[in-house]
N, C-alpha and C positions, 0 to 999 in steps of 0.2 A: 725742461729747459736744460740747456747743456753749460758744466761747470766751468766755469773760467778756470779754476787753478786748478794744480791738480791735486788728485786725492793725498791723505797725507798731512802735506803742508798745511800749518797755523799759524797765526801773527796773533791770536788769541790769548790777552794775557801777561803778553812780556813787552809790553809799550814803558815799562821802568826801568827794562833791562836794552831796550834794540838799538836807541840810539849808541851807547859804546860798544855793546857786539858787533852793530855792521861796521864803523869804524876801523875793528879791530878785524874784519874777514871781510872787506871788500877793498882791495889795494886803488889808490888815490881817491878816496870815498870826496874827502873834501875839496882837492883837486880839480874833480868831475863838478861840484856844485860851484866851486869860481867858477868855469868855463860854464856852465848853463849860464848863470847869470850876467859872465860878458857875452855871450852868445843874444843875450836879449838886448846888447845894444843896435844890434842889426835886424832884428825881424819884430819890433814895436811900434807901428804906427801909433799914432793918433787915435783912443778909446780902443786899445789892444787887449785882446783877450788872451790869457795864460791857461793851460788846463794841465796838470801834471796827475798822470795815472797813478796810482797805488803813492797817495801822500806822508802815510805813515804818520811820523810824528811831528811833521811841516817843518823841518831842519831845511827842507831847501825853500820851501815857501818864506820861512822869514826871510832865511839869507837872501835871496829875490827881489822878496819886497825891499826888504833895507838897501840892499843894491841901487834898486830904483825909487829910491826915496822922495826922490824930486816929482815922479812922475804919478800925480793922484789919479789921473785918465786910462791905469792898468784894473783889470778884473781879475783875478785869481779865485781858479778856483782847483781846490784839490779833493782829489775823489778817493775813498778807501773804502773798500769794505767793512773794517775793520774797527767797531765804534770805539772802543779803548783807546786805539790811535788818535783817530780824531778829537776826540777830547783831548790829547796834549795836545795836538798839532791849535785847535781852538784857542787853549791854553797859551800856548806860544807867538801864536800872533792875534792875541785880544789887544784888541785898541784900533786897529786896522783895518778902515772900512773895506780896501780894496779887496782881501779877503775871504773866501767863501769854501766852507768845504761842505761834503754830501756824501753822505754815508749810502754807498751804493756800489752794486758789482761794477767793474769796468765796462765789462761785455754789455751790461745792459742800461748804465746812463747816458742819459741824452746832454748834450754839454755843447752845442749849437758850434758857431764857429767860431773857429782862433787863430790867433795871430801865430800864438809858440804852444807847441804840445812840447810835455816834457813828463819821457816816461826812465826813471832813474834805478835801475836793477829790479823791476816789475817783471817785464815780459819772460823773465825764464821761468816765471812761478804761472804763465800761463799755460792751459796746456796746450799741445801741438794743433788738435784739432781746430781750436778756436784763437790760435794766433795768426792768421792769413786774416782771417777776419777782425780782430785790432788794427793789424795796420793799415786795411780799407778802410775800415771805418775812420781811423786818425789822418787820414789821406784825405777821404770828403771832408772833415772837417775843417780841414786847413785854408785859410784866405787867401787869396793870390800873394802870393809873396812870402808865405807862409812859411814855418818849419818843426821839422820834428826832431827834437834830441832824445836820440834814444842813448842811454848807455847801459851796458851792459856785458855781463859771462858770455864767454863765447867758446865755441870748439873749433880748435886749428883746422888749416885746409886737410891735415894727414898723421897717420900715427906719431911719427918724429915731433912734430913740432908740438901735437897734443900734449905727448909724453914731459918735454921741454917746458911747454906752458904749465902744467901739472905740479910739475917737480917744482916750480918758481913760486907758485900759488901756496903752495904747502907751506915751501920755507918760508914766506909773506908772513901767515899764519903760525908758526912756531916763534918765531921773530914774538909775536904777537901776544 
């Protein structure tokens, strides 16, 4: 079976520490999770199903749910590899029936269809090979009306602006 992440990289272990490290090395960490969660005021029918890839420690699942507090007719469910995580993320939104996480590769759970996929700085930890096939797969999954918030690291269209982006990211980070 072919690895979804690539080699190398681990989330293995520092589930006490990631919540303030991404914070602190991913510029408008919390920024991007308001916007997921008004984003869900446009693509929630009626018994909506939520799927967000690599859920970590369910920082955005709660903020989500509580967003949509009103709304018991949502499903959530968040998928991680990574059982340390999951147990916060558990932890975090215990009491919550909407709720659901599963400890499982990306690439390889089944997670039927939905209203809102929400994939939040996951996909560059996938590897190249097998991210064409995420976003098919996040593509069939999607119901008419459907959406995908991806957010995510990206590489400028060209050296300059890389370089630009680079140099902005650091100082983020030193700031930090």
């Amino acid at each position: 079976r072919l690895s979804t992440f690539h080699e190398g990289w681990t989330f293995e272990g520092i589930e006490d520490q990631f919540d303030e490290h991404v914070r602190l090395s991913v510029p408008l960490y919390d920024e991007g999770h308001e916007l997921a969660c008004r984003l869900g005021d446009f693509f929630l029918p009626p018994n909506a199903s939520v799927v967000e890839l690599g859920t970590s420690t369910g920082v955005l699942a709660k903020k989500f749910l509580d967003y949509h507090k009103d709304r018991g007719d949502i499903r959530y469910v968040g998928i991680d590899r990574v059982e340390g995580m999951l147990t916060v993320a558990r932890q975090r939104c215990q009491g919550d029936k909407r709720a659901e996480f599963i400890h499982d590769d990306i690439a390889a759970a089944t997670f039927g269809e939905a209203s809102l996929v929400l994939s939040y700085c996951t996909m560059q930890f996938v590897h190249p090979r097998v991210r064409q096939e995420m976003f098919d797969k996040v593509y069939r999954s999607l119901q008419w009306g459907g959406a995908f918030f991806l957010f995510e690291k990206v590489r400028a269209p060209d050296a300059r602006f890389q370089d630009i982006a680079t140099q902005l990211y650091h100082e983020f980070k030193l700031r930090n």
